[in-house]
Backbone as CSV, one residue per row, in Angstrom:
resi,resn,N_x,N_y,N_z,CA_x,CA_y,CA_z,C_x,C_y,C_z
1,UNK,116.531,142.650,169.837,117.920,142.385,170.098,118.706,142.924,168.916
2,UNK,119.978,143.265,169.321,120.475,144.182,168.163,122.288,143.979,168.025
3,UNK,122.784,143.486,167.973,124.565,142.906,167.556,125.173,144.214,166.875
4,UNK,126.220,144.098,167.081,126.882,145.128,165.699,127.632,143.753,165.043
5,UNK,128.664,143.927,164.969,129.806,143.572,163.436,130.190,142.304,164.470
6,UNK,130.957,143.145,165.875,131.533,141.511,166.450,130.567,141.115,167.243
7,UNK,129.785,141.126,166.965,128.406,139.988,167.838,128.300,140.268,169.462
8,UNK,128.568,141.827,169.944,128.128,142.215,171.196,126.672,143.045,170.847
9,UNK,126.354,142.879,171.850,124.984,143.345,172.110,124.647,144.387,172.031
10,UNK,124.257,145.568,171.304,123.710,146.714,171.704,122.816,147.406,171.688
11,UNK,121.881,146.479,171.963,120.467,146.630,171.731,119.716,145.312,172.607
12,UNK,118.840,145.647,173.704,117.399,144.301,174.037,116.289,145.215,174.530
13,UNK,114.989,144.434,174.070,113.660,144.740,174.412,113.889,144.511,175.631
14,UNK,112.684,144.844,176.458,112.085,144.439,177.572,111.778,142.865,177.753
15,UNK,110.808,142.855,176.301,110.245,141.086,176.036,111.635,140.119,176.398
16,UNK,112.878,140.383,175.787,113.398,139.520,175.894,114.252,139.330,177.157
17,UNK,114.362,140.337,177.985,114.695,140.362,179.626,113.302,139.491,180.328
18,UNK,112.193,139.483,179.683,111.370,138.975,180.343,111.222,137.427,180.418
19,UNK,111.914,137.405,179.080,111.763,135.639,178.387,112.889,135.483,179.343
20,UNK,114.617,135.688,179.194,115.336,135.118,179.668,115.692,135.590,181.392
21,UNK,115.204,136.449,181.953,115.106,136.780,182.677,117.135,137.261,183.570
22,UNK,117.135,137.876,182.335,118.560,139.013,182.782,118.165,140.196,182.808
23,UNK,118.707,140.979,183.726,118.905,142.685,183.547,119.514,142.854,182.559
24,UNK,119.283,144.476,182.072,119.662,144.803,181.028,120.996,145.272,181.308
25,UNK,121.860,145.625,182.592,122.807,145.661,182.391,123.850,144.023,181.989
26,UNK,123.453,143.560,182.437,124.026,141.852,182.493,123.900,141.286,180.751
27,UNK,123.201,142.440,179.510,123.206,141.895,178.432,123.773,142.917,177.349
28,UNK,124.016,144.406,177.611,124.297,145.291,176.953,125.763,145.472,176.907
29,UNK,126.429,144.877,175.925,128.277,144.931,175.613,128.249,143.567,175.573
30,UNK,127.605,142.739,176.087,128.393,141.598,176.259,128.197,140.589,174.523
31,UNK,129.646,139.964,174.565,129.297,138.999,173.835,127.825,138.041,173.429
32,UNK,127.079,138.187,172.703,125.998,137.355,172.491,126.426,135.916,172.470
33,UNK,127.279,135.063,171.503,127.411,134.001,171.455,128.229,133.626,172.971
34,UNK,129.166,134.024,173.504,129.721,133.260,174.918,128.509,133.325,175.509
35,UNK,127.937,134.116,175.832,127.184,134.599,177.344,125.741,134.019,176.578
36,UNK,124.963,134.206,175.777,123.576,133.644,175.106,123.454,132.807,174.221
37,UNK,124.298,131.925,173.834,123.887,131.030,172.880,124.784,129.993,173.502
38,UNK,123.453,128.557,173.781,123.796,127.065,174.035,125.329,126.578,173.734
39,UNK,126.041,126.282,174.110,127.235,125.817,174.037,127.360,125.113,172.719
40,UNK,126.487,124.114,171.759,126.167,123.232,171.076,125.458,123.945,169.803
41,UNK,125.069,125.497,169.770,124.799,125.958,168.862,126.016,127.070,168.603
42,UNK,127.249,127.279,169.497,128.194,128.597,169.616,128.431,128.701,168.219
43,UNK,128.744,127.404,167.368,130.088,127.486,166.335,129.222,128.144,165.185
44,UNK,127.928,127.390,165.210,126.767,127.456,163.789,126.672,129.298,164.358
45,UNK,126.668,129.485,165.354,126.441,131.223,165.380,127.139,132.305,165.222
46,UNK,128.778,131.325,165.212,129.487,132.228,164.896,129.939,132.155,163.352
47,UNK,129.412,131.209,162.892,129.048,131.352,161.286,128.561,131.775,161.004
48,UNK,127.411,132.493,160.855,126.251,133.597,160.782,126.907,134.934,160.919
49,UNK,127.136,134.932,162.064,128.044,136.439,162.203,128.856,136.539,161.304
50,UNK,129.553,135.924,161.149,130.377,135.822,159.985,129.864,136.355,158.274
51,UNK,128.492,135.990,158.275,127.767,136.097,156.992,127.341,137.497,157.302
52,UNK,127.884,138.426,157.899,127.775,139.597,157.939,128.333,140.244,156.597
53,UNK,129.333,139.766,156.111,130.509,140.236,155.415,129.789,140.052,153.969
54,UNK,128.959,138.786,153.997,128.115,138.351,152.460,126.471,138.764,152.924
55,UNK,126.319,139.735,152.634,124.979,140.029,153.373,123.369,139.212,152.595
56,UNK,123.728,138.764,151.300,123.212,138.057,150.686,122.906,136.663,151.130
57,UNK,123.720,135.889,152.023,123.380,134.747,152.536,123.493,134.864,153.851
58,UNK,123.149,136.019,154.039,122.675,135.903,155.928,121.145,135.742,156.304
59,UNK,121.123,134.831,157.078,119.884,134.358,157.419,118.915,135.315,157.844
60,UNK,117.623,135.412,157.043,116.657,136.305,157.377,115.749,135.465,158.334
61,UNK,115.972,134.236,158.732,114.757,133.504,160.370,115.846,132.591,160.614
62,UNK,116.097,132.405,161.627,116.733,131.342,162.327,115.807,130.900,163.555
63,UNK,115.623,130.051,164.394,115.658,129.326,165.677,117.103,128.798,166.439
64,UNK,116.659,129.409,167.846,117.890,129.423,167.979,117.612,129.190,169.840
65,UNK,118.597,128.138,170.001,118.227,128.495,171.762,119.303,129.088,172.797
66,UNK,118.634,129.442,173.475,119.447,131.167,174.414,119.007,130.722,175.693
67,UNK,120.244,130.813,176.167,120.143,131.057,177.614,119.861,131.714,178.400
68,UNK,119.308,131.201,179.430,118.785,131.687,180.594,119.194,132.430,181.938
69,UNK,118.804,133.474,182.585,119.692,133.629,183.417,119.920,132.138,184.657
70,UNK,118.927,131.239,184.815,118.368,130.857,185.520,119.411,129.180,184.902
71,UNK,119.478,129.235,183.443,120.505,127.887,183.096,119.579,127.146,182.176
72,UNK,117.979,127.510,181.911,117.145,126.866,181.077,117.341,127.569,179.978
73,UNK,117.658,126.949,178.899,117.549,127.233,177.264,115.849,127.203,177.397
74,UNK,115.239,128.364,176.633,114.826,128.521,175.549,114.543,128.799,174.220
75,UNK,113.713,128.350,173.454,113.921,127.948,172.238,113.369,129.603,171.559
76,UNK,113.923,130.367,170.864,114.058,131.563,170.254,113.916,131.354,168.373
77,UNK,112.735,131.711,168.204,112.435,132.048,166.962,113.298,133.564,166.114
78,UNK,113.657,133.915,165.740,114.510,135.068,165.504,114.380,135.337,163.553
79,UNK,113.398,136.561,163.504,113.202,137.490,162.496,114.664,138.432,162.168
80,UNK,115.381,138.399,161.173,116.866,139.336,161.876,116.781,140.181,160.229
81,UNK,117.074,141.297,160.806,117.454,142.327,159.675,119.012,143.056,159.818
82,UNK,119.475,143.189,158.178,120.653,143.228,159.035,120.995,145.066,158.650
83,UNK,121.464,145.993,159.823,121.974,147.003,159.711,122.893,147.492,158.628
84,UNK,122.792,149.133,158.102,123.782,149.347,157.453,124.020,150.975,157.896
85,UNK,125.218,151.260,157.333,125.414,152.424,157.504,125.396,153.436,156.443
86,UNK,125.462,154.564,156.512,125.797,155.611,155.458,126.267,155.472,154.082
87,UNK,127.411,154.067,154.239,127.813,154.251,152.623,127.563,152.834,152.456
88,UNK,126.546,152.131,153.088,125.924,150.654,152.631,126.417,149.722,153.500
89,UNK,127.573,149.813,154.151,128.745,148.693,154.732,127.982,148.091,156.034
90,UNK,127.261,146.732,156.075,126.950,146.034,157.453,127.522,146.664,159.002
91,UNK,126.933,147.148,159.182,127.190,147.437,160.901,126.620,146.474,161.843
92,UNK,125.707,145.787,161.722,125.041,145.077,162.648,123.848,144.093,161.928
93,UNK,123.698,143.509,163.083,122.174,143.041,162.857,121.114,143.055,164.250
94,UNK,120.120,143.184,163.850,118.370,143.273,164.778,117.564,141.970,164.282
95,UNK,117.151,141.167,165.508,116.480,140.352,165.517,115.243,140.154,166.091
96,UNK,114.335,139.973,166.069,113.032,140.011,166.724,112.807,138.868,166.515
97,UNK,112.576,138.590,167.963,112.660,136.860,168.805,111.083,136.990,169.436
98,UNK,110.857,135.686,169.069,110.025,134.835,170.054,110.098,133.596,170.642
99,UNK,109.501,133.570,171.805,110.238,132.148,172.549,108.846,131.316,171.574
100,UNK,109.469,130.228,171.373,108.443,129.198,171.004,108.892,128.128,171.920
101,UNK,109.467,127.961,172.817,109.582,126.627,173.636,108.022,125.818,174.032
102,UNK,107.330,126.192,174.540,106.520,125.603,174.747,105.561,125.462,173.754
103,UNK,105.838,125.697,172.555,105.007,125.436,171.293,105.915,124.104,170.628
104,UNK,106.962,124.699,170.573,107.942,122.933,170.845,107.514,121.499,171.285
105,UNK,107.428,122.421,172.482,106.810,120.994,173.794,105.883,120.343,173.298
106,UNK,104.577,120.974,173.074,103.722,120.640,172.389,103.359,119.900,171.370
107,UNK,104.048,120.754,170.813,104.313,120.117,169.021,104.661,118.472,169.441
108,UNK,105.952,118.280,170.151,106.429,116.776,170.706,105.479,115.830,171.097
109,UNK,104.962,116.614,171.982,103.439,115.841,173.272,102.788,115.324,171.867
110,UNK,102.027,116.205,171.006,101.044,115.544,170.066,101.648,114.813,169.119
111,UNK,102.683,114.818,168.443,103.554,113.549,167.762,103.336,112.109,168.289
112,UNK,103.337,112.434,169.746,103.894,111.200,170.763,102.725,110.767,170.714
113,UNK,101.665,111.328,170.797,99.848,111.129,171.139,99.408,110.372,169.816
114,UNK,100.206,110.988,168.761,99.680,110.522,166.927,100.376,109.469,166.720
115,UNK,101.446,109.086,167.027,102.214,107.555,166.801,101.511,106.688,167.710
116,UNK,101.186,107.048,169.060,100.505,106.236,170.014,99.247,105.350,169.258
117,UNK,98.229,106.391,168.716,97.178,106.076,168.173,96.833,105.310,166.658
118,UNK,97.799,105.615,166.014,98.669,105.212,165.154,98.701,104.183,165.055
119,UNK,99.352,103.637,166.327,100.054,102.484,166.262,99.243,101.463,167.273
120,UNK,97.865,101.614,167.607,97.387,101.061,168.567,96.611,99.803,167.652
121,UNK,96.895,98.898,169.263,95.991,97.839,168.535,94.263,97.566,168.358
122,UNK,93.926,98.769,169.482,92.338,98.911,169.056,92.237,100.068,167.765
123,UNK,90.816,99.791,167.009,90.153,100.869,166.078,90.230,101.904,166.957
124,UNK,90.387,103.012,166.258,90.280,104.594,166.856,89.782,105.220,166.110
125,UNK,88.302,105.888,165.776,87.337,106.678,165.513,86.906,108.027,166.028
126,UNK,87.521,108.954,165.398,87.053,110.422,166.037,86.438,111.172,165.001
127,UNK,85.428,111.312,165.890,83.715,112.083,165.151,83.898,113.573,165.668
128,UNK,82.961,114.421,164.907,83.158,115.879,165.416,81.996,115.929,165.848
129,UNK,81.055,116.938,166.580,79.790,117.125,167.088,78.609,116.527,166.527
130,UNK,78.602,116.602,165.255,77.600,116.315,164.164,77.544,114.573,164.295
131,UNK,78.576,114.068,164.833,78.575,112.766,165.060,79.588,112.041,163.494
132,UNK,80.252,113.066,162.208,80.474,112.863,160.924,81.871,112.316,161.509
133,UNK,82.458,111.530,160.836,83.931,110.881,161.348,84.766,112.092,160.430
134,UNK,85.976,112.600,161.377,87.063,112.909,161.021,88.323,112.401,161.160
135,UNK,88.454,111.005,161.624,89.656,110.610,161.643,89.503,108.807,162.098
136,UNK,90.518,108.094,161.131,90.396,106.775,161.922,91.875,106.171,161.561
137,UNK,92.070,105.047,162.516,94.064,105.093,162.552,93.569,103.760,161.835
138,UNK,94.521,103.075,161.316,95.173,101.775,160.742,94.635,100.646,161.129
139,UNK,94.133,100.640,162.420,93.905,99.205,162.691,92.297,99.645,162.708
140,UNK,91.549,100.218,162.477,90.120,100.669,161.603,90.341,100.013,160.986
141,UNK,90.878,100.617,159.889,90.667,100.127,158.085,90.978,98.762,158.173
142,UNK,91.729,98.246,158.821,92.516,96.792,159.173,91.342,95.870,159.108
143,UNK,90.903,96.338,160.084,88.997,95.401,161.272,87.793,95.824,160.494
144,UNK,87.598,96.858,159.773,86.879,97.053,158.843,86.325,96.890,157.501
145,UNK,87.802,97.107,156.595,87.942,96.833,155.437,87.589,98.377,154.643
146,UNK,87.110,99.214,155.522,87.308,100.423,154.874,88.648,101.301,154.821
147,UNK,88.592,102.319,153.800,89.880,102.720,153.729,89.190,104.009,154.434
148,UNK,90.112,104.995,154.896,90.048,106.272,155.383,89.138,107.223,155.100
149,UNK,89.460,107.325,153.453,88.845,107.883,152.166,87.487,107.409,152.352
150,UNK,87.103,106.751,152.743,85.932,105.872,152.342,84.943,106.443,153.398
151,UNK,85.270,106.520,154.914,84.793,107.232,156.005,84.459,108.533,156.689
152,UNK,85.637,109.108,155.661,86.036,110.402,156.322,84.845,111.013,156.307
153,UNK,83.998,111.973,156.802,83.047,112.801,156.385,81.886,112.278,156.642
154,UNK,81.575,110.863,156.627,80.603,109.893,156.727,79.957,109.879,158.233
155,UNK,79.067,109.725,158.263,78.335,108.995,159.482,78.716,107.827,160.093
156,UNK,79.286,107.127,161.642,79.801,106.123,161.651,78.459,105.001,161.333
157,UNK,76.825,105.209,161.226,76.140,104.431,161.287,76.600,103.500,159.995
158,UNK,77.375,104.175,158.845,77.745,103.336,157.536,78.133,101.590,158.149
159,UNK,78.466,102.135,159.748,79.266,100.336,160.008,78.451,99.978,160.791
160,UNK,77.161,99.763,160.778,75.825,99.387,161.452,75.736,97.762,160.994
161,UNK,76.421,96.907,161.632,76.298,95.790,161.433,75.182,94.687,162.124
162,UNK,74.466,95.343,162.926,73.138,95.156,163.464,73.400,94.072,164.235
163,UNK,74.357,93.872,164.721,74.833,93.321,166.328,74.719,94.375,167.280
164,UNK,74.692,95.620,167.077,74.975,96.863,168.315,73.356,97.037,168.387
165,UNK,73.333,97.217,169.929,71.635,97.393,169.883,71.302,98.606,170.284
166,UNK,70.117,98.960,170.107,69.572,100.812,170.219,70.013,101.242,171.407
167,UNK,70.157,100.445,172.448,70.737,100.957,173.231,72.684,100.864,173.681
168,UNK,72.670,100.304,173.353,74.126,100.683,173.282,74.754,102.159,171.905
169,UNK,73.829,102.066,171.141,73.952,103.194,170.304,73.928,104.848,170.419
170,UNK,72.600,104.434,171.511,72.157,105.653,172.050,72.961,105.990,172.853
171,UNK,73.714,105.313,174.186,74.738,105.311,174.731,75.825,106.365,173.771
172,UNK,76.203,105.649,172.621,77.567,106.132,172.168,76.917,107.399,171.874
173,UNK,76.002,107.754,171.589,75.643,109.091,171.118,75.435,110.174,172.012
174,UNK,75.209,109.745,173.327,75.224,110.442,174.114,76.422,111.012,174.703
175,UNK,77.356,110.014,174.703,78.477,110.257,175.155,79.379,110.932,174.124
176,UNK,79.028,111.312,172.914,79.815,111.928,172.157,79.173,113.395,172.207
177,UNK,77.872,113.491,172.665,77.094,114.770,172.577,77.335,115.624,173.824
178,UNK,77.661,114.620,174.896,78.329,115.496,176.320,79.964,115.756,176.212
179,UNK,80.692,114.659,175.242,82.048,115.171,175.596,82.216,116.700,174.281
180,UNK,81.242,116.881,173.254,81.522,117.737,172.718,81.206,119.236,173.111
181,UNK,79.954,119.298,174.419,80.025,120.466,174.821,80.819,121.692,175.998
């Protein structure tokens, strides 16, 4: 994507007709901030443009979300270099975007999954193949008396309190040896 001075367009990849799904006539002249940028990000973008003039504090990465032909924002990672001309003077800027929306999403989903667990009232113990613990939440150390530090890396047999019997053991071992393949 490529702006000159007043923030029209004169320049898009393919990629990014593909992300937002406009023709390239529907994006070439037109205003970038009216027509592609969220209503709620317009003002912060037309501050930027603005930092055309101080080329020293114009943003070399922003995130930024852009509209859709369709009315869905996605979320736009944006690499931007900024143009010059012949005798140095800003003409533009080029940005190379990637959608990260659904790396977003994500990112959210597992937050939501890590406070969940976090915050649960059973122990939560996660072993890697080897059966060695890599992770245990709060209410472990709570019911245990071990600290984190103390487990991490360890074998869970360290909490072999010899109430669990060979077979219920073997059980857990099995079931950690099928969900790891």
């Amino acid at each position: 994507m490529a702006l000159n001075r007043q923030g029209r367009v004169t320049f898009c990849n393919n990629h990014f007709l593909d992300i937002t799904g406009w023709e390239r006539d529907d994006v070439i002249g037109k205003n970038w901030i009216k027509k592609f940028v969220v209503d709620e990000d317009q003002e912060q973008v037309s501050g930027i443009i603005r930092k055309m003039d101080t080329p020293q504090s114009f943003p070399s990465h922003l995130e930024l979300q852009v509209k859709t032909r369709d009315g869905e924002p996605r979320l736009i990672t944006w690499n931007n270099t900024l143009s010059y001309d012949s005798k140095g003077e800003v003409i533009g800027v080029t940005g190379i975007g990637e959608d990260i929306t659904e790396m977003r999403r994500t990112e959210s989903e597992l937050l939501k999954l890590y406070q969940a667990v976090e915050q649960s009232p059973s122990s939560v113990v996660i072993t890697n193949p080897q059966g060695d613990i890599e992770y245990v939440n709060p209410k472990f150390t709570e019911v245990s008396g071990y600290s984190a530090e103390e487990v991490i890396g360890r074998n869970p047999r360290l909490l072999k309190s010899g109430e669990t019997s060979r077979e219920e053991y073997s059980n857990l071992w099995d079931t950690i040896s099928v969900k790891s393949r």
